[in-house]
DRENPA-3360 file (N, C-alpha, C; in nm, 2 decimals, always signed):
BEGIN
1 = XXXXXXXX = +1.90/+1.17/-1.94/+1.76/+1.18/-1.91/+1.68/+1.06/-1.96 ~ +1.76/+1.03/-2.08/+1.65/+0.86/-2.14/+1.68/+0.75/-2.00 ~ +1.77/+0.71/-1.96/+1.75/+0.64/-1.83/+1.69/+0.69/-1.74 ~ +1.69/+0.81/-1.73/+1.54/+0.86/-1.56/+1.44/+0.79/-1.66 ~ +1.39/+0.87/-1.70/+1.23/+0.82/-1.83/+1.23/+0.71/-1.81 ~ +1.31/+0.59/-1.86/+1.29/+0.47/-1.86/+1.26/+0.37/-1.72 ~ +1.34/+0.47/-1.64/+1.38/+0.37/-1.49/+1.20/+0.37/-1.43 ~ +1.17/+0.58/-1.42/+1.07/+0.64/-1.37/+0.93/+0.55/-1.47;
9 = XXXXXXXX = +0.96/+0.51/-1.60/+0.82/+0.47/-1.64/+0.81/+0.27/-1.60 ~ +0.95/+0.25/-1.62/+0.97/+0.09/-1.52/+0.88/+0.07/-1.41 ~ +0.95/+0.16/-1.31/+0.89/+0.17/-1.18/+0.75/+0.19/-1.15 ~ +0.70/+0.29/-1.26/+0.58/+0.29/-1.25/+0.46/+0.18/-1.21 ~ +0.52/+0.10/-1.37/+0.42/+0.00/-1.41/+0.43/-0.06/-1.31 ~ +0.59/-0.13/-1.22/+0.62/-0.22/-1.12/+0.52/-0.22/-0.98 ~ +0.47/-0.01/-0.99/+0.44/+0.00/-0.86/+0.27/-0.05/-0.87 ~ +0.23/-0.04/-1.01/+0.11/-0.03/-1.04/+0.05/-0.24/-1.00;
17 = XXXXXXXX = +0.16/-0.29/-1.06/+0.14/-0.43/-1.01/+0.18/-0.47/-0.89 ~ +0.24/-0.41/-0.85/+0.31/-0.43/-0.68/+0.15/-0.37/-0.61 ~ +0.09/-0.27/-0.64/-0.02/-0.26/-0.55/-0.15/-0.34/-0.60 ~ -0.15/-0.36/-0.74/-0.28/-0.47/-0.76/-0.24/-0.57/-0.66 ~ -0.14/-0.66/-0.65/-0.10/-0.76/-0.58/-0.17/-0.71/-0.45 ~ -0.11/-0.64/-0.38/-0.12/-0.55/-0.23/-0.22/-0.61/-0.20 ~ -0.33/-0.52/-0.34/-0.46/-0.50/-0.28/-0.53/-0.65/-0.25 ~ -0.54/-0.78/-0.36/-0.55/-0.89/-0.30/-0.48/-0.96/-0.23;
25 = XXXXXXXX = -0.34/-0.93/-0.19/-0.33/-1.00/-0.04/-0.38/-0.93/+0.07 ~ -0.43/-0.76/+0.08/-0.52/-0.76/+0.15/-0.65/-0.80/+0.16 ~ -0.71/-0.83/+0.04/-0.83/-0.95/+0.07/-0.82/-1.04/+0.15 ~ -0.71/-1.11/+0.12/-0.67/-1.24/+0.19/-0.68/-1.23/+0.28 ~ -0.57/-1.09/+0.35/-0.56/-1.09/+0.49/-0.69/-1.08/+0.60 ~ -0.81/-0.98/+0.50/-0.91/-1.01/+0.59/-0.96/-1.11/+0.59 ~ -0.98/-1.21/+0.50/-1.03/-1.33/+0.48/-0.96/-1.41/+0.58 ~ -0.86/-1.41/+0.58/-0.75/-1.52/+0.67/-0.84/-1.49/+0.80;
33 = XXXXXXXX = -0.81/-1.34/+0.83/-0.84/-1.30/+0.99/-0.99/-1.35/+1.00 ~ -1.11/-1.34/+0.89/-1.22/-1.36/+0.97/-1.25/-1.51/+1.02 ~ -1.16/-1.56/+0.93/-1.17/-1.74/+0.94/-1.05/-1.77/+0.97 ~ -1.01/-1.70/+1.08/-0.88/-1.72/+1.22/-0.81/-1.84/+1.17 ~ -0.74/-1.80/+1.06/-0.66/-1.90/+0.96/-0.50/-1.86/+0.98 ~ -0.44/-1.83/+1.09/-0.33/-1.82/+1.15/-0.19/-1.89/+1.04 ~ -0.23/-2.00/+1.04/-0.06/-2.02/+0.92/-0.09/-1.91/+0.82 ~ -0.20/-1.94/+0.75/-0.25/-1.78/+0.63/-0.22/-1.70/+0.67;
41 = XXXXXXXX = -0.26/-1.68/+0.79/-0.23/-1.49/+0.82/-0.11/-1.47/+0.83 ~ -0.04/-1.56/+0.85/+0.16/-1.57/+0.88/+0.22/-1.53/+0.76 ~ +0.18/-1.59/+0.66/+0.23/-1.61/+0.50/+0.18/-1.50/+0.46 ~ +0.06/-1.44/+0.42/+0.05/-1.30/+0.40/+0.05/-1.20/+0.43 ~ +0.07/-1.21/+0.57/+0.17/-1.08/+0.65/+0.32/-1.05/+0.59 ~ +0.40/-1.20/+0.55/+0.53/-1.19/+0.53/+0.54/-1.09/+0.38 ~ +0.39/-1.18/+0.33/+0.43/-1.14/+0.17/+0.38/-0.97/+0.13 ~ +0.29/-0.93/+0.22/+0.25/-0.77/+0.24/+0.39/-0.71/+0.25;
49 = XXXXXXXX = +0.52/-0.72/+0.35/+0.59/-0.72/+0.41/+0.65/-0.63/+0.31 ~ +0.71/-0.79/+0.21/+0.83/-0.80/+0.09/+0.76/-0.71/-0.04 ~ +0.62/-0.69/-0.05/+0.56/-0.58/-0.14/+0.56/-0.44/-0.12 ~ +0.60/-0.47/+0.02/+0.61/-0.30/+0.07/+0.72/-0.25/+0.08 ~ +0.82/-0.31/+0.10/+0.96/-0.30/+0.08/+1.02/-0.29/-0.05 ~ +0.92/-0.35/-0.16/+1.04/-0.31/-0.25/+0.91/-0.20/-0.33 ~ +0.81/-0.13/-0.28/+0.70/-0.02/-0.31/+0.85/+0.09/-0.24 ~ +0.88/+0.06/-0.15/+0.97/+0.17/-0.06/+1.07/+0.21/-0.16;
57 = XXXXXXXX = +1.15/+0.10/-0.18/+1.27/+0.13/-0.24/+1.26/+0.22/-0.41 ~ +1.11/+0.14/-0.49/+1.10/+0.25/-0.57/+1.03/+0.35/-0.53 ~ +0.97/+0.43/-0.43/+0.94/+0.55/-0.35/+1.06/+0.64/-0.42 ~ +1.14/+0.57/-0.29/+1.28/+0.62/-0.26/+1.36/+0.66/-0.38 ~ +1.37/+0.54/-0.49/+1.42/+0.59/-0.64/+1.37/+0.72/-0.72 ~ +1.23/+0.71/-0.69/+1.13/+0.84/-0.77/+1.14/+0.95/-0.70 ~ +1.17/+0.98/-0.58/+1.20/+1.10/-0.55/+1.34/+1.14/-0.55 ~ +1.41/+1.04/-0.55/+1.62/+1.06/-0.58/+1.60/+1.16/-0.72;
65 = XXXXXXXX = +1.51/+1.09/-0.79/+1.47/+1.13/-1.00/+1.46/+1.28/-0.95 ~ +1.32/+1.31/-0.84/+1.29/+1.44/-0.87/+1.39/+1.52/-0.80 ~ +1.48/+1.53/-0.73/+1.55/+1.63/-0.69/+1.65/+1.60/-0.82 ~ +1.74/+1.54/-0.84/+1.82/+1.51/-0.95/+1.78/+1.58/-1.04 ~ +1.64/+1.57/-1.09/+1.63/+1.70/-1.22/+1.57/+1.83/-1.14 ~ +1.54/+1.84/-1.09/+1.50/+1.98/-1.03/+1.37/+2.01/-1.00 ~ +1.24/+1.88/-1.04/+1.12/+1.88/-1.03/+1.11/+1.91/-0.89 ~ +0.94/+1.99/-0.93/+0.89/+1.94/-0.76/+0.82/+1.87/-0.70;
73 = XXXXXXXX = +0.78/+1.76/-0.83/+0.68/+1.65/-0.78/+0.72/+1.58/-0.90 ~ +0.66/+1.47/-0.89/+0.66/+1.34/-0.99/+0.56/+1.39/-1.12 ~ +0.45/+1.49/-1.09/+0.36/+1.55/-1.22/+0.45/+1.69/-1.31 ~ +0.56/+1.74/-1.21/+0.68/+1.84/-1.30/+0.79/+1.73/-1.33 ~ +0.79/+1.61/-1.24/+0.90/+1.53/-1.36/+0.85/+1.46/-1.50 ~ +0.70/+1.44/-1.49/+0.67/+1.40/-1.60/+0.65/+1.49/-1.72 ~ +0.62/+1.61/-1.69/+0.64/+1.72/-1.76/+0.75/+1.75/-1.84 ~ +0.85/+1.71/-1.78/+0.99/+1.70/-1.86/+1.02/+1.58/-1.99;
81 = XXXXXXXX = +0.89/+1.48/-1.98/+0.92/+1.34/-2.07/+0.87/+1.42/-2.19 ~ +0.88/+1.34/-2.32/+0.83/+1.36/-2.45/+0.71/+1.30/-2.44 ~ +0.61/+1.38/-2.51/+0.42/+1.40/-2.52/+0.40/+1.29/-2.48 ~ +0.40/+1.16/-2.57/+0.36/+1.06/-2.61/+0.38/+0.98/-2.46 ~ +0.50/+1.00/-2.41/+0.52/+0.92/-2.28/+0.47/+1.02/-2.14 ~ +0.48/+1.14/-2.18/+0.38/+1.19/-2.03/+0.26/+1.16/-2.08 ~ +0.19/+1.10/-2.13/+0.03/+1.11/-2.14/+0.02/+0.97/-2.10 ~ +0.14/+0.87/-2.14/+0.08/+0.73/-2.07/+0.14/+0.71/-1.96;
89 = XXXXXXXX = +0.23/+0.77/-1.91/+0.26/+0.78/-1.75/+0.18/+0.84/-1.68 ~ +0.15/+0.97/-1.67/-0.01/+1.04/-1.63/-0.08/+0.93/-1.60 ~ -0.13/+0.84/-1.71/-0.22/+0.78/-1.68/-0.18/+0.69/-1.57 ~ -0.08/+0.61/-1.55/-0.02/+0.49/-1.51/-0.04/+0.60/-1.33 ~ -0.01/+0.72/-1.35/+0.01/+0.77/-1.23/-0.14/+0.81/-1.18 ~ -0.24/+0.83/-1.24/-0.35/+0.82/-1.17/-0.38/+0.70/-1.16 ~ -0.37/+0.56/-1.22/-0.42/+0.45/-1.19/-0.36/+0.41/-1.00 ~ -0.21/+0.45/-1.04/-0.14/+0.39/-0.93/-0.20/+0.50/-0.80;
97 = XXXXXXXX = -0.24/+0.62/-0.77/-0.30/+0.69/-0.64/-0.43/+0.62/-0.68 ~ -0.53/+0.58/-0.75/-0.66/+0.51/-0.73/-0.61/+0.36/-0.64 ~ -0.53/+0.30/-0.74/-0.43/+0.19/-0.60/-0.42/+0.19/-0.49 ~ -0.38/+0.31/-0.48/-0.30/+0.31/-0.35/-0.40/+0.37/-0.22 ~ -0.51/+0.45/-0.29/-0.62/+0.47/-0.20/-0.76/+0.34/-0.21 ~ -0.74/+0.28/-0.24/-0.84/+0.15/-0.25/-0.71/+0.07/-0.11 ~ -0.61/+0.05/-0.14/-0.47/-0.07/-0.06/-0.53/-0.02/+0.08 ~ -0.50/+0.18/+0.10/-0.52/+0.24/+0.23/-0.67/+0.22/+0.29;
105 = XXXXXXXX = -0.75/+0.21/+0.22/-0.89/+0.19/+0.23/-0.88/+0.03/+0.36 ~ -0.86/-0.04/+0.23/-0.84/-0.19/+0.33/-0.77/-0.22/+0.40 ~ -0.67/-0.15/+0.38/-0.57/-0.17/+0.53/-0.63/-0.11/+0.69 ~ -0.68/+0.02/+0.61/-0.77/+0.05/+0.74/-0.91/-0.07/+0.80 ~ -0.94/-0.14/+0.70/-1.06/-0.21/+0.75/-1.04/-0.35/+0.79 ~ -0.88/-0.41/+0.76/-0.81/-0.51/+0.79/-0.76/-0.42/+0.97 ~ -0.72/-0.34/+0.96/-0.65/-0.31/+1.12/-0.75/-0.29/+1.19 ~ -0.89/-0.19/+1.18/-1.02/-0.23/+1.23/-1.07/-0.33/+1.30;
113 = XXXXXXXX = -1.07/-0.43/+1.21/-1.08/-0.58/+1.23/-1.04/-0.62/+1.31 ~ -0.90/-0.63/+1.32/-0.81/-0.70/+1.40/-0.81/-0.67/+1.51 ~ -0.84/-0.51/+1.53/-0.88/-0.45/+1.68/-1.00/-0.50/+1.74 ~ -1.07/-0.49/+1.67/-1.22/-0.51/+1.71/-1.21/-0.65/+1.80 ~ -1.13/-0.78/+1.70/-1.09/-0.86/+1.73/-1.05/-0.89/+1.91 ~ -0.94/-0.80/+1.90/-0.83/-0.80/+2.00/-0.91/-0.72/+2.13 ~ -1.00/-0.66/+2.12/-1.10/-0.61/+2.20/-1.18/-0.71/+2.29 ~ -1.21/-0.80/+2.17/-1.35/-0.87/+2.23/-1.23/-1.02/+2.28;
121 = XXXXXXXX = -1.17/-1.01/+2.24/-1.07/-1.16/+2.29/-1.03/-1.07/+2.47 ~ -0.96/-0.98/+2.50/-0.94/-0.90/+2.59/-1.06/-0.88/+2.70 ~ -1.16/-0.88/+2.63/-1.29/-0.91/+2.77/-1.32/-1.04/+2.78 ~ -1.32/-1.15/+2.65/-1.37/-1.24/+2.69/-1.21/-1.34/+2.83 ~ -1.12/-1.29/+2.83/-0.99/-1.33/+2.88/-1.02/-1.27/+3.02 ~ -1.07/-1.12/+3.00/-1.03/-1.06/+3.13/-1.17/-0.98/+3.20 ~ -1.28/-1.02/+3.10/-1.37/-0.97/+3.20/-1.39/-0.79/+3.13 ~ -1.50/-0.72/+3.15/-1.55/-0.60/+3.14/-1.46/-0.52/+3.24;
129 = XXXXXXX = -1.38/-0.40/+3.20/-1.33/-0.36/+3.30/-1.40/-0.28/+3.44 ~ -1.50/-0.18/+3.31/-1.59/-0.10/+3.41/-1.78/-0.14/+3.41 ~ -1.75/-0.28/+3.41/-1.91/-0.34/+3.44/-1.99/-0.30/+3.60 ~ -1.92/-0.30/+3.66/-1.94/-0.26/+3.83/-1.92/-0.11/+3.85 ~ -1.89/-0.04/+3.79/-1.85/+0.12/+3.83/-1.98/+0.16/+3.84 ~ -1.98/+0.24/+3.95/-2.11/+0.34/+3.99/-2.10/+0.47/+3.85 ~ -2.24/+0.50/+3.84/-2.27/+0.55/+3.79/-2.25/+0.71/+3.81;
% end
């Protein structure tokens, strides 16, 4: 059980800095896109990429934890740690869903963007589709 604890409060912190990162290379990314900075946008796409992938793999670890001990969420596996360390994982675990809904937040307003983008490039290439349709 001391290695779950330790791995589970590892991972934590890891995920907690893995999404501060996130969240300013999603700055970037909208930054890159509004000032159509294409090598930028290349390089921070990759590097969103390699943050999300290894967010996955500890996903994937923290829920292996909770069936392994019999929890049914990550708030009944912490229930199982000694006081002192569920009260500062608690914490680590509401910082990291404030994270992670700030990351979804911009991601939404980075893909937005990009559409909006991909919209107005799409008429100015091809013209209004239904500018002539009767009414």
């Amino acid at each position: 059980m001391n290695t779950l604890i330790r791995q589970f409060a590892t991972d934590l912190q890891s995920d907690v800095k893995a999404y501060q990162d996130l969240i300013a290379l999603l700055e970037e990314q909208f930054s890159a896109s509004v000032q159509q900075q294409t090598m930028q946008l290349s390089r921070v796409l990759e590097q969103i990429s390699e943050h999300l992938a290894a967010i996955e793999v500890r996903r994937e670890r923290r829920s292996q934890m909770i069936k392994t001990s019999n929890a049914a969420d990550c708030e009944a596996l912490m229930a199982l740690f000694p006081v002192a360390l569920q009260q500062a994982c608690s914490s680590k675990w509401q910082q990291l869903g404030a994270l992670l809904r700030q990351a979804k937040q911009l991601n939404q307003r980075n893909g937005e963007f990009i559409l909006s983008q991909q919209e107005i490039m799409q008429r100015v290439l091809f013209g209004e589709q239904d500018i002539y349709d009767p009414v």
